[in-house]
Backbone bond lengths (Angstrom), bond angles and torsions (degrees), N, CA, C in turn:
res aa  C-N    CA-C-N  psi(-1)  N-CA   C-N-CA  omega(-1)  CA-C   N-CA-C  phi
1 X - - - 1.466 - - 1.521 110.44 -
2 X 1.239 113.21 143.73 1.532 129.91 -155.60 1.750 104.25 -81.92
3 X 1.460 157.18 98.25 1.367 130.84 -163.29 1.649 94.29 -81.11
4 X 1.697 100.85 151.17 1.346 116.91 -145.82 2.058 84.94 -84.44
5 X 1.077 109.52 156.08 1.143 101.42 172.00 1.505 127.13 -98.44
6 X 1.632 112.09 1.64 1.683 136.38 149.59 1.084 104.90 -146.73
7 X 1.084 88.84 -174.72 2.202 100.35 -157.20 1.202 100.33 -47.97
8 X 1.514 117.18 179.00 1.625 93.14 174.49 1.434 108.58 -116.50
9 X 1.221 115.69 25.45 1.493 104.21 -173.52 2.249 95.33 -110.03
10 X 1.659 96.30 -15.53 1.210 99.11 169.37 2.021 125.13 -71.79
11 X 1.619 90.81 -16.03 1.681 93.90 -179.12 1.102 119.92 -28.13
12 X 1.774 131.19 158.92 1.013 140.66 -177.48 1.735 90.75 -113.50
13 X 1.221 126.50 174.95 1.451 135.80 177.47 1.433 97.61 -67.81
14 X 1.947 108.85 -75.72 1.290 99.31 178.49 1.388 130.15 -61.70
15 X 1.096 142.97 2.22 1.749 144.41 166.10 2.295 86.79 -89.87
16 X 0.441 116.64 -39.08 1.552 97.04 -159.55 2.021 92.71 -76.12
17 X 1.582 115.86 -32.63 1.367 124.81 176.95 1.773 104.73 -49.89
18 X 1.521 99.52 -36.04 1.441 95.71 -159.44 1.534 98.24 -81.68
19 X 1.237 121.23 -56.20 1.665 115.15 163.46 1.471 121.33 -20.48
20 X 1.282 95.54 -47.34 1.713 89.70 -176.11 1.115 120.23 -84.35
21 X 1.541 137.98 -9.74 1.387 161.26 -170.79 1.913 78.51 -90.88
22 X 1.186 118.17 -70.08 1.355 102.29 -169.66 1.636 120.66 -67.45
23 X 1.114 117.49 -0.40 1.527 120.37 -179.34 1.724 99.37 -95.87
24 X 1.079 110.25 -35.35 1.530 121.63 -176.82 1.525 105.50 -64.02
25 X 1.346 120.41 -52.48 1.337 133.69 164.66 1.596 115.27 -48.85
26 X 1.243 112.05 -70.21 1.293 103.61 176.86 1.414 129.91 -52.22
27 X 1.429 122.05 -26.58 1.477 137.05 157.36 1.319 111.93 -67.66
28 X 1.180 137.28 21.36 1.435 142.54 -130.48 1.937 90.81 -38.15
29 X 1.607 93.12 100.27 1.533 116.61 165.11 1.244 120.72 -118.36
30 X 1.226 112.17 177.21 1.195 92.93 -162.14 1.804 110.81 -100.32
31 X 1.336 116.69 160.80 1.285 97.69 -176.41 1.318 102.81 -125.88
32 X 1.254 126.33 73.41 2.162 132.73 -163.91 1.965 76.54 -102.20
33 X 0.930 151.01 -29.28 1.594 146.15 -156.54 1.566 103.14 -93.27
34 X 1.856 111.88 -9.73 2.033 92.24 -166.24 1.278 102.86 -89.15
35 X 1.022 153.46 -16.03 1.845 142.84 142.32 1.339 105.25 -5.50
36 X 1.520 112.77 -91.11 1.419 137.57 173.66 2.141 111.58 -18.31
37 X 1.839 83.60 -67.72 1.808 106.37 171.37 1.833 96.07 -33.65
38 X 1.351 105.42 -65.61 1.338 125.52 -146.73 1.679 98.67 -57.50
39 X 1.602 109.01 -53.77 1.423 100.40 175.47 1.353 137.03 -62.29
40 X 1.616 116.05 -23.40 0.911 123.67 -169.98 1.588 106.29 -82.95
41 X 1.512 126.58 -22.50 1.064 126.16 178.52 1.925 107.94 -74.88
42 X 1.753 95.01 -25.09 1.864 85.34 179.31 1.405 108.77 -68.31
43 X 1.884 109.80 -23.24 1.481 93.97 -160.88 1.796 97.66 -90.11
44 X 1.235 134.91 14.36 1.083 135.53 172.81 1.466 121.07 -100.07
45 X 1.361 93.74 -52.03 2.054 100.51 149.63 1.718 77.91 134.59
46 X 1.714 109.24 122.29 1.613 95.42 164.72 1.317 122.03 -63.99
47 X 1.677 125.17 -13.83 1.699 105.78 -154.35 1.193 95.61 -91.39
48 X 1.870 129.66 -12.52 1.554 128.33 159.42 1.049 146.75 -35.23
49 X 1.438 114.07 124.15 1.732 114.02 -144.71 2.084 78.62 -84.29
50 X 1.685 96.75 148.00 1.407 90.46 176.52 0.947 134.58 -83.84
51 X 1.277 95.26 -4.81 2.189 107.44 178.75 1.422 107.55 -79.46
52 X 1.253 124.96 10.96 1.476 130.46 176.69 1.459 122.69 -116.20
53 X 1.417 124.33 -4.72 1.221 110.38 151.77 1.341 125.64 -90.32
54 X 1.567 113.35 151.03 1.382 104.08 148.61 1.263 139.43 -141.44
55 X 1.268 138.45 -160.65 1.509 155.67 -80.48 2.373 73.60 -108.75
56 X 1.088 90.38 -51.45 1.590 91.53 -176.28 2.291 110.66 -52.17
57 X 0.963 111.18 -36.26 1.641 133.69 -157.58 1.524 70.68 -85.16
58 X 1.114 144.12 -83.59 1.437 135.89 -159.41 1.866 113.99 -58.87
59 X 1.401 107.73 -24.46 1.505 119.39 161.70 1.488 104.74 -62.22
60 X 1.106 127.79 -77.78 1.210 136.44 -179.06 1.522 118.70 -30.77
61 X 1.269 110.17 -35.15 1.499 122.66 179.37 1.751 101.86 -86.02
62 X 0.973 123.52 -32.24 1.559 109.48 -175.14 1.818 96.42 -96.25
63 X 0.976 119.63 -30.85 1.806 96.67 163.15 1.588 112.10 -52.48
64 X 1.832 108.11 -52.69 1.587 90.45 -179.41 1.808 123.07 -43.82
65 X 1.446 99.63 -51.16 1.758 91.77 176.35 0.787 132.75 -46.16
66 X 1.620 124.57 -39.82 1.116 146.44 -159.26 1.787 100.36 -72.30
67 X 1.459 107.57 -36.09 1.371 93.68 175.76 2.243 128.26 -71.73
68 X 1.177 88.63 3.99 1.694 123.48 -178.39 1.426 112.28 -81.03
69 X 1.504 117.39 -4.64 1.302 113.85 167.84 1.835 131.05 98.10
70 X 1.010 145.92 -160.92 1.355 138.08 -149.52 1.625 95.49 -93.72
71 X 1.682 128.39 -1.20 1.659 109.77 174.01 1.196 96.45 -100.38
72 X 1.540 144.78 -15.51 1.147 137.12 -137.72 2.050 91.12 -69.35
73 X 0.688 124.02 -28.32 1.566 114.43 162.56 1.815 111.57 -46.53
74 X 1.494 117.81 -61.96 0.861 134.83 167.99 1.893 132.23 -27.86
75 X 1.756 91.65 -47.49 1.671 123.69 -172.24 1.937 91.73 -73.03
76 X 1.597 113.13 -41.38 2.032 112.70 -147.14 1.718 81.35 -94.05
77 X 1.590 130.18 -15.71 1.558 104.16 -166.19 1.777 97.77 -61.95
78 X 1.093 107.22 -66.09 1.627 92.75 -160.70 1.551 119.19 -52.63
79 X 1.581 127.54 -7.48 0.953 113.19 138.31 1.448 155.96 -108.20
80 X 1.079 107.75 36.71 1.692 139.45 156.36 1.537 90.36 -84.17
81 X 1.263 133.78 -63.50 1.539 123.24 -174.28 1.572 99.07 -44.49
82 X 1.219 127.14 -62.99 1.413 137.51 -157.65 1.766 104.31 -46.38
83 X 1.593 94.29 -63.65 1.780 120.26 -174.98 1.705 92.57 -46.41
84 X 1.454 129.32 -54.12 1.614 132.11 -165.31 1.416 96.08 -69.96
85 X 1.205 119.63 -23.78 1.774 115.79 -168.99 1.796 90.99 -75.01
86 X 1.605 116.41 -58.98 1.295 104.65 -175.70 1.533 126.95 -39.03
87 X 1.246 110.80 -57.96 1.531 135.94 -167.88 1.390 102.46 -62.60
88 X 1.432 131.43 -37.88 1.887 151.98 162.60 1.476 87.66 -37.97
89 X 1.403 117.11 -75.01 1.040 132.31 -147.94 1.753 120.83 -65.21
90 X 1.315 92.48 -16.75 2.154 109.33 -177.95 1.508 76.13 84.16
91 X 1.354 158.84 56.22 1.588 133.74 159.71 1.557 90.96 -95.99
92 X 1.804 137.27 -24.53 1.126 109.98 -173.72 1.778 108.04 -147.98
93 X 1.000 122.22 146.86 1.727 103.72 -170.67 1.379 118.41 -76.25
94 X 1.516 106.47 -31.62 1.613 92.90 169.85 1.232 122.03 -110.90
95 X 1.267 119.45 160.66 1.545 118.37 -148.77 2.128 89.68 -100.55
96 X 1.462 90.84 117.48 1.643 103.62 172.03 1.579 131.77 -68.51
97 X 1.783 97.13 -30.67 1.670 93.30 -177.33 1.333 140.55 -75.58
98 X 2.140 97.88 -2.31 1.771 98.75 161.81 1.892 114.88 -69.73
99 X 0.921 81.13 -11.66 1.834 91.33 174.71 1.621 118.87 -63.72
100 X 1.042 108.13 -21.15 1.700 106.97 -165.46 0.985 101.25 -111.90
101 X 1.702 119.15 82.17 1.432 89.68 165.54 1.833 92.14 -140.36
102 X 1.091 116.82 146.38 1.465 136.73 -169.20 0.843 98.33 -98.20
103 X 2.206 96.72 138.71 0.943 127.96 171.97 1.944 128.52 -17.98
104 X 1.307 138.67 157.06 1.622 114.62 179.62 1.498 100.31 -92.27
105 X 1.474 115.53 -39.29 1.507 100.00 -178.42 1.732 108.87 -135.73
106 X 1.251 123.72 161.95 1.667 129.44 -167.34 1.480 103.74 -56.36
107 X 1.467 121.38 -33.36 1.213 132.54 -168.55 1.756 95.73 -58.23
108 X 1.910 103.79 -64.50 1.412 91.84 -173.01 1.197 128.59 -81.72
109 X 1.699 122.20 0.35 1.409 115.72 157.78 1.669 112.00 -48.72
110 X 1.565 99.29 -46.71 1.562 97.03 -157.04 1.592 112.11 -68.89
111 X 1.526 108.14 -28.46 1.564 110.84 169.33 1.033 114.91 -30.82
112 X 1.177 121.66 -97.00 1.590 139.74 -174.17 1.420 103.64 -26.63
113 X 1.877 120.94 -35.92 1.545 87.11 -164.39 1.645 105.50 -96.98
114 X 1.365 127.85 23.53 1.613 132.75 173.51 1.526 107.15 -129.87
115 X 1.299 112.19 178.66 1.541 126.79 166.41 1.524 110.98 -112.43
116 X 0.924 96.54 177.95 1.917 85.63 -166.53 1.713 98.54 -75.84
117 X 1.062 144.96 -41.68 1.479 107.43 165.63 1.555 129.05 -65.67
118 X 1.424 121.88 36.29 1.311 118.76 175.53 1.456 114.07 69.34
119 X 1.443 112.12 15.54 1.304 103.12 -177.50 1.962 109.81 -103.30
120 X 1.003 134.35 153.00 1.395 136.42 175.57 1.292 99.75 -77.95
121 X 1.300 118.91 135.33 1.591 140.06 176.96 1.637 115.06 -50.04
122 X 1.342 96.42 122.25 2.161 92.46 -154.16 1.021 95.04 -115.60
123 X 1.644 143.90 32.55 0.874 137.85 160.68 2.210 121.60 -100.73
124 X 1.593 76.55 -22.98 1.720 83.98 168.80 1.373 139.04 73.13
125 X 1.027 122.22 117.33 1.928 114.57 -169.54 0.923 103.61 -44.43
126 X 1.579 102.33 154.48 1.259 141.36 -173.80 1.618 104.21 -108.43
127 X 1.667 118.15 100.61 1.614 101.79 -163.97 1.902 88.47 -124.87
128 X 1.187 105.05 156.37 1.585 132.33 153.74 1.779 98.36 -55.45
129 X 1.525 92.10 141.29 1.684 97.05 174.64 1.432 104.19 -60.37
130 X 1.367 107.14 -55.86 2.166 102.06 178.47 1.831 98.07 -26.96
131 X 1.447 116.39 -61.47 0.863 122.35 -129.48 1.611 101.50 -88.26
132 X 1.198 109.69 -27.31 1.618 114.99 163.75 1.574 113.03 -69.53
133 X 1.738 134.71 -27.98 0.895 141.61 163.07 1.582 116.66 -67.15
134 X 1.175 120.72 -57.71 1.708 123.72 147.69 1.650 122.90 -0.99
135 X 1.480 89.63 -70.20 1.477 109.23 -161.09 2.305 90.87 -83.42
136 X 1.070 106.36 -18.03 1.730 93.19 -177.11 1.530 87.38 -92.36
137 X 1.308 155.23 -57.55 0.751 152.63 -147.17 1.649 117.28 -77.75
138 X 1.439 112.57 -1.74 1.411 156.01 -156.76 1.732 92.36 -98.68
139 X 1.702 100.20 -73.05 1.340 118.24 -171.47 1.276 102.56 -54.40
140 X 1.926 132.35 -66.41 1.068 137.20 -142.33 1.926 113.81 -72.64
141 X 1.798 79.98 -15.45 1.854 95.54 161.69 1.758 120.54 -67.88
142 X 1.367 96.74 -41.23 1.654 101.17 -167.63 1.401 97.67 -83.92
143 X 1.477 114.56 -22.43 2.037 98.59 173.52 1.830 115.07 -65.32
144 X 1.357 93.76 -42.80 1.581 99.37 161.08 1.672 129.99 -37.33
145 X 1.847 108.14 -55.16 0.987 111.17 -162.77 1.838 97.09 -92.01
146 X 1.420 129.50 2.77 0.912 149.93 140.26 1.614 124.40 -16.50
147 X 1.345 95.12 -71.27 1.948 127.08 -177.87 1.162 82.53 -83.22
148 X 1.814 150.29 -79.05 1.072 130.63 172.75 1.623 139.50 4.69
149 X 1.510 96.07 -73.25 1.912 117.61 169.03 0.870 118.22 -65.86
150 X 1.810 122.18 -17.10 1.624 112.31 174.69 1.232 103.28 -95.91
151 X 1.700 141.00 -16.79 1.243 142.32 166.33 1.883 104.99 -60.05
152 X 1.181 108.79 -43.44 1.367 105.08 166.65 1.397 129.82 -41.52
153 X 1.278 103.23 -72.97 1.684 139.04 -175.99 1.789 76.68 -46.52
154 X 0.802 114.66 -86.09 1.696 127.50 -171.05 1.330 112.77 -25.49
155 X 1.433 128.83 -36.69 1.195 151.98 -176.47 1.531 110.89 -71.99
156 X 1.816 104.77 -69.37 1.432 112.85 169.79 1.268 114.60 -64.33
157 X 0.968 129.90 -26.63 1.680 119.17 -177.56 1.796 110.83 -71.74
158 X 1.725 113.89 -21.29 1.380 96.54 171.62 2.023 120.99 -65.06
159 X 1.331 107.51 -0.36 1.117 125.10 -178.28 1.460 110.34 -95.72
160 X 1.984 113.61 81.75 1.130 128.16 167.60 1.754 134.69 -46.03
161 X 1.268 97.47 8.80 1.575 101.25 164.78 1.284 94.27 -111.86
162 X 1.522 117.21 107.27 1.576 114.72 174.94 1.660 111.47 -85.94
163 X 2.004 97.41 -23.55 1.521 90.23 -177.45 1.798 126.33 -64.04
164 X 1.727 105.06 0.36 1.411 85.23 -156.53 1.983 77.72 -130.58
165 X 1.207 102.03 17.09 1.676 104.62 178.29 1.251 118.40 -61.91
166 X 1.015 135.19 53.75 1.893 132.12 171.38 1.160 94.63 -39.32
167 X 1.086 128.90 -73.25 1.710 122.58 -167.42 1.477 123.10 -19.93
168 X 1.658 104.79 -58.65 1.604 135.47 -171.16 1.370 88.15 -77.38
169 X 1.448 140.04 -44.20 1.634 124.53 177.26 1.336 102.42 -59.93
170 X 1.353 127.93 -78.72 1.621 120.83 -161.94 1.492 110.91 -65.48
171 X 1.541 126.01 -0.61 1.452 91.93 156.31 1.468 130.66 -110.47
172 X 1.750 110.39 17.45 1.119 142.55 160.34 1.346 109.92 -60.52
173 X 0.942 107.20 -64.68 2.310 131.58 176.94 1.624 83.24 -50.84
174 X 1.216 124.34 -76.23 1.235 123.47 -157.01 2.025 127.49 -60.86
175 X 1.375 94.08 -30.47 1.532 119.03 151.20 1.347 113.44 -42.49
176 X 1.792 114.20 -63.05 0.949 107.70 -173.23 1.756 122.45 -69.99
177 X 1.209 115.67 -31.18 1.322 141.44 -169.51 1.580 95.36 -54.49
178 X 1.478 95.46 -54.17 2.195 100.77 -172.09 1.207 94.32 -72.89
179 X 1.133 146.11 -15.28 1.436 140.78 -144.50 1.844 92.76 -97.49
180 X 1.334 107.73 -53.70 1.881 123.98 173.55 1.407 108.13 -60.42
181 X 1.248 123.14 -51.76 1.290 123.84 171.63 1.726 123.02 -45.07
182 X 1.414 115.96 -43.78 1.541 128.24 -167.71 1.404 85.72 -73.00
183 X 1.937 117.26 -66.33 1.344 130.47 -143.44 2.126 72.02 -52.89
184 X 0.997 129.96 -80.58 1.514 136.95 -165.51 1.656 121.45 -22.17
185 X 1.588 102.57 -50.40 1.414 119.72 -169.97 1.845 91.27 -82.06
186 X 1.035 148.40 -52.25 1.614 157.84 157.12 1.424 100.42 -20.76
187 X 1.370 125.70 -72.98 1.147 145.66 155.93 1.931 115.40 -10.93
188 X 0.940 96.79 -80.46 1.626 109.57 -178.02 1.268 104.87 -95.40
189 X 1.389 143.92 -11.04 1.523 108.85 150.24 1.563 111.85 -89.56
190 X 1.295 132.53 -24.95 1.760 104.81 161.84 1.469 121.18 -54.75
191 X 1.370 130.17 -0.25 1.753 118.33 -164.38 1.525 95.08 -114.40
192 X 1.898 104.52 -20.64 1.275 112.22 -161.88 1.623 119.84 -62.47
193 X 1.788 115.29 139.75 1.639 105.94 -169.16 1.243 83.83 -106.66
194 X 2.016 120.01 151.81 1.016 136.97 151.53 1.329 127.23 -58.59
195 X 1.520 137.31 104.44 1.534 92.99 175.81 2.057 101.31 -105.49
196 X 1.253 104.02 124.37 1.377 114.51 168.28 1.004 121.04 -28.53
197 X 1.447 135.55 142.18 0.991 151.58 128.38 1.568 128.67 -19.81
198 X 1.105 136.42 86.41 1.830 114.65 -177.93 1.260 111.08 98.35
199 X 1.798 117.21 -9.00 1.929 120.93 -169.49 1.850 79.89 -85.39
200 X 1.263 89.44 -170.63 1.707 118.02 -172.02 1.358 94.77 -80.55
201 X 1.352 130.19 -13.93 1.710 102.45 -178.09 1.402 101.17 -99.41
202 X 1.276 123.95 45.52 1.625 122.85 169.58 0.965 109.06 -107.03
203 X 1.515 126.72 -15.33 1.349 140.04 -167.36 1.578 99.86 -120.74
204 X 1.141 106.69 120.21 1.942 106.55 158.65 1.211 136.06 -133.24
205 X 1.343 167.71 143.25 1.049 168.58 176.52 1.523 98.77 -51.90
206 X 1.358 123.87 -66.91 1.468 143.80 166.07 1.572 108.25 -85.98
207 X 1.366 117.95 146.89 1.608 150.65 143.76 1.336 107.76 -7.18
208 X 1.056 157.94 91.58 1.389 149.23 123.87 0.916 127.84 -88.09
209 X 1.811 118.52 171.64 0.843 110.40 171.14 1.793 130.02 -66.11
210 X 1.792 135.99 139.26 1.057 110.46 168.71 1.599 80.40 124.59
211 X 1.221 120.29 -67.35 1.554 143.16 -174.22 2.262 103.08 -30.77
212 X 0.838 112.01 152.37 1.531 126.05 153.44 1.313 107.57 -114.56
213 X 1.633 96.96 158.32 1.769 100.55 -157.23 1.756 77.66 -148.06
214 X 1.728 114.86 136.49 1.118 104.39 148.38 2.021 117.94 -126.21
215 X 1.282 92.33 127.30 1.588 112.39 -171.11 1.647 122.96 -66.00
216 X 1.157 143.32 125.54 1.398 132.81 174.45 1.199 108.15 -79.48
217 X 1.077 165.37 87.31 1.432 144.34 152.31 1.483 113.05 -33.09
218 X 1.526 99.16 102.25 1.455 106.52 171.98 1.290 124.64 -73.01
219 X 1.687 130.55 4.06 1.286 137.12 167.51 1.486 100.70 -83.04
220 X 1.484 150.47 -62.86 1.535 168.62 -46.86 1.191 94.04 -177.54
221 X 1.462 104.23 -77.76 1.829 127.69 -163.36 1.179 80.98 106.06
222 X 1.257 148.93 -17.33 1.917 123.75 -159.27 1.379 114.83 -85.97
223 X 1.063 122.58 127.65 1.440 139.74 179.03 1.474 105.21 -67.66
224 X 1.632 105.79 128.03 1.856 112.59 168.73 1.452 94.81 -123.28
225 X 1.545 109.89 162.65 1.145 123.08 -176.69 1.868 89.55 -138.38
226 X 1.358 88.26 138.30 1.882 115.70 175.39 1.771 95.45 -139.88
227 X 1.545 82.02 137.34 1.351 96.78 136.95 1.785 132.27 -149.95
228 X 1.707 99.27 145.47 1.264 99.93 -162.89 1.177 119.77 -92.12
229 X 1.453 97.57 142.10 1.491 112.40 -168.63 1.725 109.50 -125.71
230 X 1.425 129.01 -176.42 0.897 155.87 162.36 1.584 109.23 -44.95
231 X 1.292 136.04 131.02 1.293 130.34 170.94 1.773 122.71 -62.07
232 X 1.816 104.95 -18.70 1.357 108.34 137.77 1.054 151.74 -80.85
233 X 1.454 111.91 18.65 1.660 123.34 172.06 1.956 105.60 -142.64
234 X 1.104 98.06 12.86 1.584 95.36 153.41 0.867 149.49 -78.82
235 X 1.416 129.94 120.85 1.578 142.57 -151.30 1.470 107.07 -159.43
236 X 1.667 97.81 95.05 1.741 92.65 178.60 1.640 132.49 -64.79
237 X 1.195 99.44 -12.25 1.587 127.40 -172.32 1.704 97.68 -56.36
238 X 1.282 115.57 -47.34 1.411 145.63 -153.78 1.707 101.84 -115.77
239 X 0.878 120.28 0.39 1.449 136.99 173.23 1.034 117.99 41.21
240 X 1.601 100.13 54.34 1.677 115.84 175.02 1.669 95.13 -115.63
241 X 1.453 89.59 130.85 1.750 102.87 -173.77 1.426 108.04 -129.55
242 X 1.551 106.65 138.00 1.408 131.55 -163.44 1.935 91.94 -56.39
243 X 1.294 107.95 146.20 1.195 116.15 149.22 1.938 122.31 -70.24
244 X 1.190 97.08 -12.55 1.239 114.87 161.67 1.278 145.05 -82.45
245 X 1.023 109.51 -23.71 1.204 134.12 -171.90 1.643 114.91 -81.61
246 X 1.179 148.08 160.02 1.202 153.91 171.15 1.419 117.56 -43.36
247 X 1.049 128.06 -75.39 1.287 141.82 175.65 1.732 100.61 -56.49
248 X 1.177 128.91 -66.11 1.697 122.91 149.77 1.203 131.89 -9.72
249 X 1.116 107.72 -74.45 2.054 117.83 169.82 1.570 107.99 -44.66
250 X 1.317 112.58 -61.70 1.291 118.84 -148.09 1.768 92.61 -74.57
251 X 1.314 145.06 -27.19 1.366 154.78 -171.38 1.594 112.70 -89.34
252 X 0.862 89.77 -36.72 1.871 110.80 156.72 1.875 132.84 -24.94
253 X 1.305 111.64 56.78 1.770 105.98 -176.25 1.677 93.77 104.60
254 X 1.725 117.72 42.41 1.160 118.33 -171.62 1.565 94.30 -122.98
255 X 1.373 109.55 146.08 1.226 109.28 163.60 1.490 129.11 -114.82
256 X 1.541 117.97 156.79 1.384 113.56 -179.68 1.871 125.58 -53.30
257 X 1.155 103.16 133.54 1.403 134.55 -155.19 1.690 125.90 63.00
258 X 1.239 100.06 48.27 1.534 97.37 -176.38 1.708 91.20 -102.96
259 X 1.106 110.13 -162.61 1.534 108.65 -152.24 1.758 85.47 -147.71
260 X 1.358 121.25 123.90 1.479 114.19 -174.80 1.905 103.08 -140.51
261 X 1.359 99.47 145.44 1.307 106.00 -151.30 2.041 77.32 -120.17
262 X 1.501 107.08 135.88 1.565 96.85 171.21 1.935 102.85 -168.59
263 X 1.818 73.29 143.14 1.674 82.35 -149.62 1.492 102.41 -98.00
264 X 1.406 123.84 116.48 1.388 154.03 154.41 1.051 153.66 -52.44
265 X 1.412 146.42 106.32 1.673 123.14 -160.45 1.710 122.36 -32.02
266 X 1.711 90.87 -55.63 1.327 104.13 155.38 1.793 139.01 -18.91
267 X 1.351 104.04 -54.16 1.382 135.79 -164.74 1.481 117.93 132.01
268 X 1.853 114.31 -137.30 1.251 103.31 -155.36 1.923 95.28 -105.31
269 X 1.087 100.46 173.78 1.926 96.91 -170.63 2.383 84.14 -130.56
270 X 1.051 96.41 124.56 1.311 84.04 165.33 1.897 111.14 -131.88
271 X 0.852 108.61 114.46 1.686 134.95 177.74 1.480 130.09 -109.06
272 X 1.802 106.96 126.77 1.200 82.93 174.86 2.051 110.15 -120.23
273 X 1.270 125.55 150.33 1.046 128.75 -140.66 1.890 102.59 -93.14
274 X 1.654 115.12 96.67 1.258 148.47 -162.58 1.577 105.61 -67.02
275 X 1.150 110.91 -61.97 1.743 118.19 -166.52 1.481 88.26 -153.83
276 X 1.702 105.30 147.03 1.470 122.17 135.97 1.408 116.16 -132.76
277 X 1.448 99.40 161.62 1.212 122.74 -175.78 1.426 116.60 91.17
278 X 1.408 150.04 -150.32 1.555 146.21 -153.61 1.435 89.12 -98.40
């Protein structure tokens, strides 16, 4: 095991990349997957401490691949290796690499991101102030690492063999990568709705989004509490659950004491619906 060179819950993406480049080395393994590693850390932002993303930000990144065609399975393995190296390591408590997994075919990446006239969904997330602050504070990183990639590019290009420039390729790829990310994060926080803290949509008769829900497990008796959020502020750790998500959908425009049956990789989840709202 690699000793961290600051705490480790303070890591940055790129300092925890370099650990693992040196653990990989010292195992002399092979490293044909750090390209892949490499991008995924631009589209996350290297100067990002790693105990601050989550489980949703690593979703987000394997839909992008997924729109890349029949390897994009191929492109996320070496970083699922990377994500298991963190979590190995105590760098983060919950383990990120069930998160990445891409779309099965281009068709259904592309679903999700239109409505059937090809138009993008104009009504817009619904985020928590944290969570609208999150996602700007997200952006104002990648404008940074922005000026960054062109100091690069700038760098490799004094290197007149362009044909054999890896350097000048991956920070081209990586240009582009921050470049999709901003145009994305720009995107969904202008459409994005606040919902307040303490206003009337914290409370509902029915399931919405924004709402807390607490569940009976009618197998258990044990009571869970979710609340649903935005697929950009989901974090099961913290028991914020995608409106997307399985258990999400099905809880969705439900009211207290209904009885909801919802089907899981796991198997079946049967709950019946206790309290909503605070």
């Amino acid at each position: 095991m690699v000793t961290p060179l600051v705490t480790p819950c303070e890591l940055s993406f790129s300092e925890a990349l370099s650990q693992y480049v040196t653990v990989k080395k010292n195992g002399k393994k092979s490293m044909d997957g750090y390209p892949e590693i490499g991008k995924f850390v631009a589209w996350i932002g290297r100067e990002r401490l790693i105990k601050d993303v989550i489980p949703s930000e690593v979703a987000d990144y394997a839909q992008y691949v997924g729109l890349g065609g029949s390897d994009s399975a191929l492109r996320v393995a070496p970083v699922k290796v990377f994500l298991s190296f963190l979590k190995d390591q105590g760098w983060i408590e919950t383990s990120l690499a069930p998160h990445l997994r891409v779309p099965r075919t281009r068709k259904t990446a592309s679903s999700g991101q239109s409505s059937s006239n090809g138009k993008k969904n104009a009504t817009g997330a619904q985020l928590s102030q944290a969570g609208f602050e999150r996602l700007q504070s997200q952006l104002e990183e990648l404008k940074g690492e922005r000026v960054k990639v062109v100091e690069d590019i700038k760098r490799a290009m004094e290197d007149k063999d362009f044909k054999e420039n890896s350097p000048l390729d991956a920070a081209k790829e990586r240009q582009g990568l921050i470049e999709s990310r901003i145009r994305e994060l720009e995107s969904g926080l202008s459409t994005a709705e606040i919902i307040a803290a303490g206003s009337k949509n914290t409370r509902h008769v029915r399931v919405v989004v924004g709402t807390k829900v607490t569940l009976k497990d009618t197998s258990s008796g044990r009571n869970v509490n979710y609340t649903l959020v935005d697929v950009r502020e989901a974090d099961v750790s913290s028991g914020k659950i995608s409106t997307a998500s399985p258990v999400g959908q099905a809880l969705l425009d439900r009211t207290v004491g209904e009885a909801v049956t919802i089907n899981v990789p796991k198997g079946m989840l049967h709950y019946t619906i206790e309290k909503i709202g605070t």
